[in-house]
TORPA-4810 file (N, C-alpha, C, O; in nm, 3 decimals):
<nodes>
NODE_1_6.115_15.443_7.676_6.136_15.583_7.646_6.284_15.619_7.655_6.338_15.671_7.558_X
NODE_2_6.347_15.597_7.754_6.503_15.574_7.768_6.588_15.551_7.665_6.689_15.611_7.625_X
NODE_3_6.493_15.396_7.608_6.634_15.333_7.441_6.606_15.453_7.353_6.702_15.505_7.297_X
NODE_4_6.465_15.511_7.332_6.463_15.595_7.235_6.535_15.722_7.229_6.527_15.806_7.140_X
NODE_5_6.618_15.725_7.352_6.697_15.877_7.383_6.809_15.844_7.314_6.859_15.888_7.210_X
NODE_6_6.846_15.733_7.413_7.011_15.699_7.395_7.013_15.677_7.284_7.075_15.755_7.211_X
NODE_7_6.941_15.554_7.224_7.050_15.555_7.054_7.031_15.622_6.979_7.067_15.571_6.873_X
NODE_8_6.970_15.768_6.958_7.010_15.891_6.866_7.137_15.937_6.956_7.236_15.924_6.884_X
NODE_9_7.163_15.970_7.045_7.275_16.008_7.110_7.407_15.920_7.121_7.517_15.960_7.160_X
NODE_10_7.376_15.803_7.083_7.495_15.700_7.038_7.546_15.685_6.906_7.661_15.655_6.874_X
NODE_11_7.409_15.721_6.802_7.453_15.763_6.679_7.504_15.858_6.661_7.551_15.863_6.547_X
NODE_12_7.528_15.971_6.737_7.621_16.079_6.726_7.738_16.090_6.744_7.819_16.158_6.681_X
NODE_13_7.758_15.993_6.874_7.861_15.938_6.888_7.953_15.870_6.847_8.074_15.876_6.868_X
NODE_14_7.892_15.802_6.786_7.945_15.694_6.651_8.002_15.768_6.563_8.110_15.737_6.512_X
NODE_15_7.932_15.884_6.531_7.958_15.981_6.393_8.103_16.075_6.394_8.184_16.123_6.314_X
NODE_16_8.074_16.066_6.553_8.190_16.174_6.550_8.309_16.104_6.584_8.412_16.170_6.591_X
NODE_17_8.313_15.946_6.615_8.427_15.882_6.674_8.487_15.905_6.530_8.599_15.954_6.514_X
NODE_18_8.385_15.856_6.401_8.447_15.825_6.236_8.515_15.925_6.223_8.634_15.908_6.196_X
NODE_19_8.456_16.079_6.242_8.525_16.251_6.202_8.600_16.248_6.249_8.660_16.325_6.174_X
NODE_20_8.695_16.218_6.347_8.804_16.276_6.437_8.901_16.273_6.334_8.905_16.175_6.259_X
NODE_21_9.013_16.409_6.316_9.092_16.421_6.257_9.175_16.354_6.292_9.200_16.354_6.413_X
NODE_22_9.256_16.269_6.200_9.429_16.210_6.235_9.475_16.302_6.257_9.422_16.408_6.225_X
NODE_23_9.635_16.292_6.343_9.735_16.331_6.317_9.825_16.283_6.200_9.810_16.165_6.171_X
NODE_24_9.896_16.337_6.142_10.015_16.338_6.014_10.089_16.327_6.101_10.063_16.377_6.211_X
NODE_25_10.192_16.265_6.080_10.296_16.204_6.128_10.434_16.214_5.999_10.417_16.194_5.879_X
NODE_26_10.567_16.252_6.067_10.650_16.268_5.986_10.732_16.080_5.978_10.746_16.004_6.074_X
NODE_27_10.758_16.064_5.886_10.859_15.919_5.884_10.990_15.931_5.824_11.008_16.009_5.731_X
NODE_28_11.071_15.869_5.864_11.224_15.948_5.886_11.232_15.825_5.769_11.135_15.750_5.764_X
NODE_29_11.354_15.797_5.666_11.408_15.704_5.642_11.567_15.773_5.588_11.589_15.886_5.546_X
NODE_30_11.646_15.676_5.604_11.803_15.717_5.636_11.820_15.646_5.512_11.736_15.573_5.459_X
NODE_31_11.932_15.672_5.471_12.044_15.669_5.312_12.185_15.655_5.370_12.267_15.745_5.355_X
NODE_32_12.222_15.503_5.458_12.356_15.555_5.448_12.462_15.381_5.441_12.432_15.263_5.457_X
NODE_33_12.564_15.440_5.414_12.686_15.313_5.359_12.533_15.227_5.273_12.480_15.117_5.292_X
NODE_34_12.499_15.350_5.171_12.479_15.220_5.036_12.311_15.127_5.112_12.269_15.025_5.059_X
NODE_35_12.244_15.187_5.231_12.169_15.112_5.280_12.004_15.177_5.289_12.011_15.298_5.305_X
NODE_36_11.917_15.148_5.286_11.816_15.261_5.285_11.726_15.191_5.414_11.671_15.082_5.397_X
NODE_37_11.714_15.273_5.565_11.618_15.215_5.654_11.525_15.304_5.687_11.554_15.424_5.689_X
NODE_38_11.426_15.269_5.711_11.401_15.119_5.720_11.382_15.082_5.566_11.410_15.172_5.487_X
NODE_39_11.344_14.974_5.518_11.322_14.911_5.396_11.176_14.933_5.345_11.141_14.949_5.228_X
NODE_40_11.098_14.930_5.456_10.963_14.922_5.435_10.884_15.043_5.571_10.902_15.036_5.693_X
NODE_41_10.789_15.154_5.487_10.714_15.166_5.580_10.547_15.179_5.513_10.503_15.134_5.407_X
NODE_42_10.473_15.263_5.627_10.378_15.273_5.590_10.315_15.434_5.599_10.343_15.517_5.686_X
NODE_43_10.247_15.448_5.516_10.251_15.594_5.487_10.104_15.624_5.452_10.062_15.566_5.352_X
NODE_44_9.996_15.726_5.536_9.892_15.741_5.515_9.860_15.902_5.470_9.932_15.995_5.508_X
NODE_45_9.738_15.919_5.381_9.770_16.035_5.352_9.760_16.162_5.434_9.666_16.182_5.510_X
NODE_46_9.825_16.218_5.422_9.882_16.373_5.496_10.004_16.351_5.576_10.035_16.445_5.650_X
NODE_47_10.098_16.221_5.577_10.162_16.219_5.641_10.298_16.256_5.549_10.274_16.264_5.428_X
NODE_48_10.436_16.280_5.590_10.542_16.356_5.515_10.598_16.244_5.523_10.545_16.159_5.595_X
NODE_49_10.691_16.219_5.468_10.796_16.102_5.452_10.961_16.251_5.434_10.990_16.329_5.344_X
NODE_50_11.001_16.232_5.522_11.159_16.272_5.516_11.283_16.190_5.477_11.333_16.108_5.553_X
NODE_51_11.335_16.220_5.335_11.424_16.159_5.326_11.597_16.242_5.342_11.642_16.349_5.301_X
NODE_52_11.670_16.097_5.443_11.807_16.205_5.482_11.878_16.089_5.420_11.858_15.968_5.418_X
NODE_53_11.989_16.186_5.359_12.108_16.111_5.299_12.228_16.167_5.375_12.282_16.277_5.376_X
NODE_54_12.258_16.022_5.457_12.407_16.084_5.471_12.512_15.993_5.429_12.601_15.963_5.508_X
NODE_55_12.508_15.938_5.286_12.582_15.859_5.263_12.648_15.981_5.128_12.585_16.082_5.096_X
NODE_56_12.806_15.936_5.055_12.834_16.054_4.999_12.822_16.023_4.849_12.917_16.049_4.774_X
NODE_57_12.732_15.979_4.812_12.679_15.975_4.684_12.515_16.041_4.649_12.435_15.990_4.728_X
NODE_58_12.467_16.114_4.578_12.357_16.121_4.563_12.269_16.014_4.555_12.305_15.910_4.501_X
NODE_59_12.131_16.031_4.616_12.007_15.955_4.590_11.878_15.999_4.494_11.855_16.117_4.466_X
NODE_60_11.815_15.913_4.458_11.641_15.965_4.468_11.544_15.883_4.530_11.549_15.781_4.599_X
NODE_61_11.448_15.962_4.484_11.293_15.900_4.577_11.200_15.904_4.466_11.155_16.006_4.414_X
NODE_62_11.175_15.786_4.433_11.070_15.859_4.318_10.932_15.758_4.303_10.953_15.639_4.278_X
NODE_63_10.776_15.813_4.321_10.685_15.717_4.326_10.681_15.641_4.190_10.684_15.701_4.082_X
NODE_64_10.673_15.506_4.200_10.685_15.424_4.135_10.545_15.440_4.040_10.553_15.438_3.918_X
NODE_65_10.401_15.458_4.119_10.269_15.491_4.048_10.252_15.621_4.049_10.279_15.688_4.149_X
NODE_66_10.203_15.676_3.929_10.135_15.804_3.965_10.228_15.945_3.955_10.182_16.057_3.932_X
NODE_67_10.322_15.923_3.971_10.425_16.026_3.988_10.439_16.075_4.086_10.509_16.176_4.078_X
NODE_68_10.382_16.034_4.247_10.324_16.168_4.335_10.431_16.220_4.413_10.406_16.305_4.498_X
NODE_69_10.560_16.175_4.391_10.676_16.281_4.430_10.816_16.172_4.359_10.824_16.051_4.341_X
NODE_70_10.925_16.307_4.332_11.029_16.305_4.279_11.142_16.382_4.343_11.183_16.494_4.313_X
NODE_71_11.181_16.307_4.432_11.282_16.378_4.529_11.432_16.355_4.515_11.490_16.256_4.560_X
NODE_72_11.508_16.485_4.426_11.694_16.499_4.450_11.710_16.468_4.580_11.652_16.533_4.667_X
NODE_73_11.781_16.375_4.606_11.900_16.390_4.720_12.078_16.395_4.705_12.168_16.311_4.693_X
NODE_74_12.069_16.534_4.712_12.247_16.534_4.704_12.321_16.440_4.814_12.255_16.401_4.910_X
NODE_75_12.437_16.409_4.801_12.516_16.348_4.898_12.503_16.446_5.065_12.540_16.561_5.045_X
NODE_76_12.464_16.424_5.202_12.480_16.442_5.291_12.351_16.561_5.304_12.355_16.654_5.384_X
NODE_77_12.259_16.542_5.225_12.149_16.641_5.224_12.025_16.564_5.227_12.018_16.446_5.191_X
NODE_78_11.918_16.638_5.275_11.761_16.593_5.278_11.664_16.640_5.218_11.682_16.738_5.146_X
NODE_79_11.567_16.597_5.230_11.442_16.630_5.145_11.263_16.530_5.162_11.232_16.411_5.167_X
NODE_80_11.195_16.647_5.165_11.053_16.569_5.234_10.978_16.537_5.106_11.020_16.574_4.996_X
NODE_81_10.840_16.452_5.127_10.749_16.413_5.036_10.685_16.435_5.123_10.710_16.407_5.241_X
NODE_82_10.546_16.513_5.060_10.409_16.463_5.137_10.319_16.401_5.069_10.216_16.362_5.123_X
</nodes>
């Protein structure tokens, strides 16, 4: 009578471990002397990607698939993607 409690009450549990909202997380990447770091990240959705240029030439950012952002960077200026 016991197992028959618990594992509906473990399946709930289960259910709601899957629902828990992420946090979004911001990811920094830098533009400078001509260098872009980090090189590589990883990026899940709802998270922002910030891009800072402080090198004195303009940059961009631009998704390679899809179009899903197109970001100016003037020389010594920033700009986010989400």
């Amino acid at each position: 009578m016991l197992v028959v409690r618990i594992l509906p009450i473990m399946a709930v549990m289960a259910l709601l471990a899957m629902t828990a909202p992420c946090s979004a997380v911001t990811i920094a990447i830098v533009m400078q002397n001509l260098v872009i770091t980090p090189a590589e990240v990883s990026a899940k959705v709802g998270d922002t990607i910030e891009w800072i240029n402080k090198d004195v030439v303009a940059h961009t950012a631009t998704a390679q698939q899809g179009g899903a952002f197109d970001v100016m960077l003037p020389a010594g200026k920033s700009g986010a993607s989400s």
